[in-house]
C-alpha positions, 0 to 999 in steps of 0.5 A, spaced: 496 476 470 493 475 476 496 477 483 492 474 489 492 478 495 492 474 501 491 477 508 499 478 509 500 482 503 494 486 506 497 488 511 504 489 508 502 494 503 497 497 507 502 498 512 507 501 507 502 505 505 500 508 511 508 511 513 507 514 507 500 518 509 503 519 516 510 522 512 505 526 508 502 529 514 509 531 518 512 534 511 505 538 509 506 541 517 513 542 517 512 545 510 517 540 507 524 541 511 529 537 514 527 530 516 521 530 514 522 531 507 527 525 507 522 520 511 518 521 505 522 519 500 524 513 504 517 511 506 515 512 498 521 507 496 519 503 502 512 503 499 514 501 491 518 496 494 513 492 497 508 494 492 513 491 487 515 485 491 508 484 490 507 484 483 504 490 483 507 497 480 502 502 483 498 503 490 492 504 486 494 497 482 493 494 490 487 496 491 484 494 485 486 487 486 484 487 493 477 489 492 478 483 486 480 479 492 474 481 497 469 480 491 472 473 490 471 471 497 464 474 498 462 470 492 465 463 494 463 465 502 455 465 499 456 459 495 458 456 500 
């Protein structure tokens, strides 16, 4: 099955999954207490269901289809 990546998925998964990085930092600096821990889990599950909605099961699923797109589109620019 093949899941295009248009510019709005992007930005939404890339935005998920920078508040999930951001979330990591502030649990890794405040060694997993108190808020910081709950904002992890809340971010990791923002982050699983954008990437769902998407039709994808992992980050890493993303990325890999992002880079598809971008070949796909260096490729018909330079056709064109």
């Amino acid at each position: 099955m093949t899941i295009v990546v248009d510019d709005q998925t992007m930005a939404e998964v890339r935005e998920a999954h920078q508040a999930v990085l951001s979330a990591e930092e502030r649990f890794e600096s405040r060694r997993g207490k108190g808020a910081s821990r709950s904002a992890l889990v809340e971010a990791r599950a923002r982050e699983r269901s954008v990437l769902r909605g998407f039709g994808f099961a992992t980050y890493g699923d993303f990325v890999l289809a992002e880079r598809d797109e971008i070949d796909l589109r260096e490729q018909r620019d330079g056709q064109g």
